[in-house]
C-alpha positions in Angstrom: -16.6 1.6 35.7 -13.4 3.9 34.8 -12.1 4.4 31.7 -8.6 2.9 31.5 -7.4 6.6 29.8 -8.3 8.1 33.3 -5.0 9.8 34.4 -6.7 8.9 38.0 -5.9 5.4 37.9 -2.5 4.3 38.8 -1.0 0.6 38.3 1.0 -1.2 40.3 4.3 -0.9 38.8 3.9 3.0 38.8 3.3 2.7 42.7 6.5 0.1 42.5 8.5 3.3 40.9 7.5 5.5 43.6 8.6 3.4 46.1 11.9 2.8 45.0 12.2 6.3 44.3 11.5 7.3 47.6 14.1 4.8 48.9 16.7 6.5 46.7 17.3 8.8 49.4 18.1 6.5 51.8 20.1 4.6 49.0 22.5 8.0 48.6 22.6 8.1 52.2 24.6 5.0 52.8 26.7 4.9 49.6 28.1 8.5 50.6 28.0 8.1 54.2 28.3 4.7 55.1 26.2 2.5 56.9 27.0 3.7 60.3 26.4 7.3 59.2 23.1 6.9 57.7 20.8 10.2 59.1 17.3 10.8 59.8 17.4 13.0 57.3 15.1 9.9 55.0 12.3 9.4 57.8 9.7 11.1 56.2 10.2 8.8 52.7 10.3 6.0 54.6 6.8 7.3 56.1 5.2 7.7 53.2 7.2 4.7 51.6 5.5 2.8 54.0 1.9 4.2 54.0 2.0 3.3 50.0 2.9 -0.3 50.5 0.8 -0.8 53.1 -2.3 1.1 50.8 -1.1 -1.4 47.7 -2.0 -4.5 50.3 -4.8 -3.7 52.4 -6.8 -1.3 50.6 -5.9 -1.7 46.7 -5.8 -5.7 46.8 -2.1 -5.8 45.0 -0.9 -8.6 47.3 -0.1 -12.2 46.8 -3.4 -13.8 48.9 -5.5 -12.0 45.3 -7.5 -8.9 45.0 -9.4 -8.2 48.4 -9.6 -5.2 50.5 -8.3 -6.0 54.0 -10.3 -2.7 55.3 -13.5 -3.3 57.5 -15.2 0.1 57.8 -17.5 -1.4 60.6 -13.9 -1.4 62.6 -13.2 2.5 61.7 -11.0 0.9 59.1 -8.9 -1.5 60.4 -7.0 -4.1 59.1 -9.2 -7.6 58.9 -6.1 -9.8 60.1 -8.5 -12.9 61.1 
């Protein structure tokens, strides 16, 4: 077990706060641009936006169905979606 004062361990709501960060670019984007003039400009945020969430379910256990990994290493780690 880890220490709780292990600057290491993040909690969910920090990985909450860098997801909406990371959707603030996107957020500027359409205020100042418009919906129709949105640019690709956000991509790789969304990419890594996306990698976190998907991290925070599958291998972290912060979803609604409780704490469990979705990762089977046996299947070069993909997701268990039985």
């Amino acid at each position: 077990f880890i220490p709780m004062d292990d600057p290491t361990l993040i909690s969910r709501q920090q990985l909450f706060a860098r997801i909406v960060g990371g959707l603030g670019g996107r957020a500027a984007e359409e205020i100042i641009f418009g919906d129709s003039e949105v640019t690709t400009g956000a991509a790789g945020d969304l990419q890594q936006i996306t990698g976190l969430a998907k991290q925070m379910v599958v291998t972290f256990g912060m979803s609604d169905i409780g704490p469990w990994s979705l990762m089977d290493a046996a299947q070069s780690g993909d997701v268990i979606m039985r």
